[in-house]
N, C-alpha and C positions, 0 to 999 in steps of 0.2 A: 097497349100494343102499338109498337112506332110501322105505319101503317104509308109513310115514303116511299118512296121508289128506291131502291139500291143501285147502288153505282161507285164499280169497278173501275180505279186506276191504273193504267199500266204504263212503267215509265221504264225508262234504260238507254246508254247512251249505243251500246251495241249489246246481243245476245236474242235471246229468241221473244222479242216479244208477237211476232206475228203468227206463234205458234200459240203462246198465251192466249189471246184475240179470237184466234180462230178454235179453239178449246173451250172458250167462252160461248160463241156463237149459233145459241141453240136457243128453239122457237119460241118468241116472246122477249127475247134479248137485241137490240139495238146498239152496233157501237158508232160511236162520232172522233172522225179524224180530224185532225189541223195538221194540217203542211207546209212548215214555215220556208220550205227548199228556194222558193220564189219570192221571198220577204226583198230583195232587192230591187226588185221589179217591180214593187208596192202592191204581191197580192199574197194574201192566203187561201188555198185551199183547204175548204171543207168537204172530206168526204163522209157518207151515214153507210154502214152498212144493216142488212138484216136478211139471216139465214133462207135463200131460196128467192133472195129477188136478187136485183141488178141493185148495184152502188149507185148509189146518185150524189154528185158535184155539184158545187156552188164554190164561183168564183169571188174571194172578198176583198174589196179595195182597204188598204191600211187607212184605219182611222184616226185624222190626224199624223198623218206617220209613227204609229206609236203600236207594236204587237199588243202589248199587256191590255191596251183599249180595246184591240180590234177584237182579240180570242173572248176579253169580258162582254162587248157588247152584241156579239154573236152567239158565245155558248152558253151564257148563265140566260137570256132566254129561253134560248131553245133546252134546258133540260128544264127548267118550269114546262115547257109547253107538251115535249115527252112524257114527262110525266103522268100527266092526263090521261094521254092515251091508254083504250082498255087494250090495246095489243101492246105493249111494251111494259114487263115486268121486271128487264133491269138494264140500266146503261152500263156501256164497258165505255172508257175513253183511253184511245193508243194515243200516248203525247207523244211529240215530236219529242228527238232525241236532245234539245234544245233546252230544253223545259223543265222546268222543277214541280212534284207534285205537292209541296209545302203551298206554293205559291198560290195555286189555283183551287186548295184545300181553305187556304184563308178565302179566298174571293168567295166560293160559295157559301161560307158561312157568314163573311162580311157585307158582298157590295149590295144594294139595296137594288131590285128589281122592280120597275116600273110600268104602267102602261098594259100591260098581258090582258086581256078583255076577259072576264069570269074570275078573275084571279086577285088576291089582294096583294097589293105591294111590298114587297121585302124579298130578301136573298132568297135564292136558288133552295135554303136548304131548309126551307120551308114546306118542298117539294121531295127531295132528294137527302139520302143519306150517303152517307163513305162505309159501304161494305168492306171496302178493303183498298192498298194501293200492294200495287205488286210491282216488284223491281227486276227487270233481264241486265243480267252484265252476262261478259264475257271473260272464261279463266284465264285465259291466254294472256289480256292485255289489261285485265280492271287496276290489276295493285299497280303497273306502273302507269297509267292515267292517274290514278288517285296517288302517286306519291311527285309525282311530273311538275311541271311549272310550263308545260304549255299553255297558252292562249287561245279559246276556242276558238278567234281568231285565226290563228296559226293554223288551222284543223280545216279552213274553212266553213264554218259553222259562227252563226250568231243570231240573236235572236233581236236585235235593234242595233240601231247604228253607233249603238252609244254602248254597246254589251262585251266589259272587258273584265268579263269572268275566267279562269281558268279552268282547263278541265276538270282538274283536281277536283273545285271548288262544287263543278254539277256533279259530278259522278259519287262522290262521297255522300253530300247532302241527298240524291235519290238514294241511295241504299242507307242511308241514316235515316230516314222518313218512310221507309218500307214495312208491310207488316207481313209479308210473306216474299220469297227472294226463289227466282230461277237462277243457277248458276250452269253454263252451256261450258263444256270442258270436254276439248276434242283430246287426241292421242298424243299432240303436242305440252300436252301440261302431267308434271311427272306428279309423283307421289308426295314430292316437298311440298312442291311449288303450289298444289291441292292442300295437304295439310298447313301451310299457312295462311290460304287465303281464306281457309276454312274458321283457322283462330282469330283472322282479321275483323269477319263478317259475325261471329259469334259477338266480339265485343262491341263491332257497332251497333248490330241491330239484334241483342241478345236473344228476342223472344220470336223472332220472326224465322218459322219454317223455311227448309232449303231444302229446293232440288235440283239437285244435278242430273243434265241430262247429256247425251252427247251432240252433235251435228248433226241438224236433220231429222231429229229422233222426237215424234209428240210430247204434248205438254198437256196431263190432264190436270188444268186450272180446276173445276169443280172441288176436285180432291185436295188440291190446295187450298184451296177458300175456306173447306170443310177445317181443315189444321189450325188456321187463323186463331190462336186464342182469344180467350173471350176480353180479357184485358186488354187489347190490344192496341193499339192510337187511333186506327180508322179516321185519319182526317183532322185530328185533334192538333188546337195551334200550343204551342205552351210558349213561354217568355223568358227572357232573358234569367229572372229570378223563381224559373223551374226547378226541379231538382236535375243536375247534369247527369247522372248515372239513371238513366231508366230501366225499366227490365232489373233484369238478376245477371248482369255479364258476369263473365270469368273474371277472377282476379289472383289468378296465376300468369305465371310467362308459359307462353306454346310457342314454340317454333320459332321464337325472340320478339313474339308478338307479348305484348303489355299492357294495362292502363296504369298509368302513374296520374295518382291523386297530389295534387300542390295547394296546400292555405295555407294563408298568413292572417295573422289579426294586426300587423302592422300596415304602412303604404309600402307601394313600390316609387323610390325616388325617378322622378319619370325618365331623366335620363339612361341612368343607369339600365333600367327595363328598358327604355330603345336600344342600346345599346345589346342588353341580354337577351331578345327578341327574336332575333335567329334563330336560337336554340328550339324554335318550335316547328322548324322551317326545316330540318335533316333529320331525314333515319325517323320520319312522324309521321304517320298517315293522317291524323289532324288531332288541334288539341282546340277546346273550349272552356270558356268561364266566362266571370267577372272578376274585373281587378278592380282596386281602392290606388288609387293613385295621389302621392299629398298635394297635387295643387291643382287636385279637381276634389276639395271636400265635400259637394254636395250630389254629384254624378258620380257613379257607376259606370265602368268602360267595361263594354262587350267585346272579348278577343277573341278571335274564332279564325281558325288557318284548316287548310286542307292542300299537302302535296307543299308544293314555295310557295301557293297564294296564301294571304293574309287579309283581315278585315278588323279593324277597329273600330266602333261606332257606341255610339252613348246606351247605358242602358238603363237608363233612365233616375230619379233621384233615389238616394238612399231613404230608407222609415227615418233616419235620426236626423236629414235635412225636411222631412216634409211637414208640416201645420197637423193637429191633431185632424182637422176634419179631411185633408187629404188621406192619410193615415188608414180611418172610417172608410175611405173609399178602395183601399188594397185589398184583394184576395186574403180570406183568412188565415189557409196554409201559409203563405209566407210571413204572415206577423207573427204565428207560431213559431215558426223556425227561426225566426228570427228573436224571439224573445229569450227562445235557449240558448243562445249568445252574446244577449246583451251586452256591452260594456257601458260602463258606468261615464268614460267620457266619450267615448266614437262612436256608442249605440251601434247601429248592426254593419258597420262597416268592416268589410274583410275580404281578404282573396281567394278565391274559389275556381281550378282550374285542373280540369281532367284532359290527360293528355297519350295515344293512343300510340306507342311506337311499335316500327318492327323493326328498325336497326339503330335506334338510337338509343344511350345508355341512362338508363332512367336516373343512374346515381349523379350523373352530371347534369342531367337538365336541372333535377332540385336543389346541385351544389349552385350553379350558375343564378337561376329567380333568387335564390336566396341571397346571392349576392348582390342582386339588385333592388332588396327590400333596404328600407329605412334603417339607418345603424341607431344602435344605443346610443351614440353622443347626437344624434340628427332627431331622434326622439325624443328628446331632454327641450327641444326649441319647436313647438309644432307652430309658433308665428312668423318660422324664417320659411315656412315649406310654399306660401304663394310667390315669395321671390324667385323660387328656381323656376327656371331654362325646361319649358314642360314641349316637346318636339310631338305631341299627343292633341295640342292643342289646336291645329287644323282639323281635326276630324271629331270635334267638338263646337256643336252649333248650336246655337239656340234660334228656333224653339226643341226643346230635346224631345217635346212628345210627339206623338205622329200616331193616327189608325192605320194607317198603309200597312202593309204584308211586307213580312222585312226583306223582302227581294225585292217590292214597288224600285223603280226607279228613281224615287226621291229620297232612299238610304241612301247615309253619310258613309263610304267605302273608302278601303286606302288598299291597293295591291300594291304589295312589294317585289 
């Protein structure tokens, strides 16, 4: 019996989550606020609430100038410390609309906790589990944020000084990381406009319960918590070399909504995929993979777009560049999967890329990548492919490995 404290996420860039929150907010239940509104001014606001008292504030000076420090070294103690307590039987946390709940999902399961008097040393989730993360968007405006090329920037919103994510980029990733979704849809959103955003949300977060409520109209969270299937990610980090289709989505077209699946057991000549890289960037609500690129043959490149943002960053080495005893050290599912495609000279290198559109024509994206895979006479010479012109090679760094949370601040990003 995992015998943790449960703890509720609640994330969304707009929609109802203070209705969520306060649905939540029943005796025995504790939620804890950060208020990143005043990150300018070098502070955060924490607030606690708990059913039948007064809120209590605490003003936090940025640590370091740096949010990700300040939210780690204030809240992953205090849910160790929560936890304890015999009147607190579940945390909710409303994140700031700033935030990603992948990111703080890894922290508790990663950063190591220190110092707590009675308590041994290690992460938060020694103490705490992820019952759930729930997502509030809003119908009105989510599909054009998540297809947008705004700069939260632009929005004024940011969450460090150095934060040039786009909206796209957070609003997609919260509702891709969701295990249960509020969708808030006033009189203003018609019957299309709801059944598309309907097929949109199906394919990104196939298994995750929706409810649509209107403006101003209660949110019984409980009941949604209860829908949560049992399979469900609660918190779970997976890796570049996860399986990209999770859940059971649809794999029909609704409403001009799609997943189009793209592999190649060949590379992509690196130009030429700069070059064809757009194509991921219109008419795409976001596309993900790994690509084999020929003049990176022992990395893996993570492509991951949401809306016009883009991110290319290492994903780390292939099984057929790594040493037997590295190898011994991989997850065993992926040495399976990868065994049933071994090739006899590239071993498991290949390209792997799902890509979610609602007004782009899937028959072009795949004429286009395919045209920027490695031709028949360029595969006849694989000792000329370190000579080309690789435009991929700035956002390739060594050291490629890193424990950081792939939001940490010290991912290798490229927005276009």
């Amino acid at each position: 019996m995992d015998d943790r404290t449960p703890m509720v996420l609640v994330s969304g860039w707009t929609g109802a989550m203070d209705a969520v929150v306060t649905s939540l907010l029943a005796p025995g239940t504790v939620a804890v606020r950060h208020d990143l509104s005043r990150v300018a001014e070098g502070v955060v606001r924490r607030t606690l609430y708990m059913l039948g008292e007064n809120p209590r504030e605490t003003i936090l000076e940025l640590a370091h100038g740096c949010v990700s420090c300040t939210l780690r070294e204030d809240l992953l103690p205090l849910l160790r410390a929560l936890s304890t307590r015999s009147s607190v039987d579940r945390i909710v946390l409303p994140m700031d609309p700033a935030l990603e709940p992948e990111a703080l999902c890894w922290a508790v399961e990663n950063v190591v906790v220190a110092g707590i008097v009675g308590q041994i040393d290690g992460p938060a989730s020694r103490d705490v589990r992820i019952e759930a993360v729930i997502d509030c968007l809003d119908a009105a405006t989510w599909l054009a944020d998540a297809t947008g090329d705004d700069a939260m920037a632009d929005r004024g919103v940011v969450a460090s000084g150095d934060d040039d994510r786009t909206v796209a980029q957070l609003v997609v990733g919260q509702v891709d990381y969701a295990d249960a979704l509020v969708v808030t849809a006033g009189p203003e959103v018609d019957a299309w406009e709801r059944a598309r955003l309907a097929a949109v949300l199906a394919r990104l977060a196939p298994n995750a319960p929706v409810v649509w409520v209107a403006q101003d109209v209660m949110v019984d969270a409980p009941a949604l918590l209860a829908s949560v299937p049992a399979d469900a990610r609660r918190g779970a980090i997976t890796d570049a070399h996860s399986p990209l289709l999770r859940g059971q989505p649809p794999l029909t077209v609704d409403c001009g909504v799609a997943l189009v699946e793209f592999t190649a057991t060949r590379p992509f000549h690196p130009e030429r995929l700069h070059e064809a890289i757009d194509v991921l960037l219109d008419g795409v609500v976001t596309a993900r993979g790994r690509a084999w690129v020929a003049t990176q043959p022992d990395e893996a490149l993570w492509i991951e777009s949401a809306g016009g943002g883009l991110r290319v960053a290492s994903a780390g080495k292939w099984l057929a560049a790594m040493t037997p005893e590295q190898q011994d050290r991989i997850d065993t599912t992926r040495r399976a999967m990868a065994a049933l495609r071994w090739d006899d000279e590239f071993g498991d290198r290949d390209t792997s890329l799902v890509i979610l559109v609602h007004e782009a024509d899937p028959t072009e994206i795949d004429r286009t990548l395919q045209w920027a895979l490695v031709s028949d006479d360029e595969m006849t010479d694989p000792s000329a492919w370190s000579g080309w012109t690789d435009p991929f090679g700035q956002w390739h760094e060594d050291p490629c490995e890193s424990s950081e949370s792939p939001y940490a601040e010290q991912s290798r990003e490229a927005t276009e």
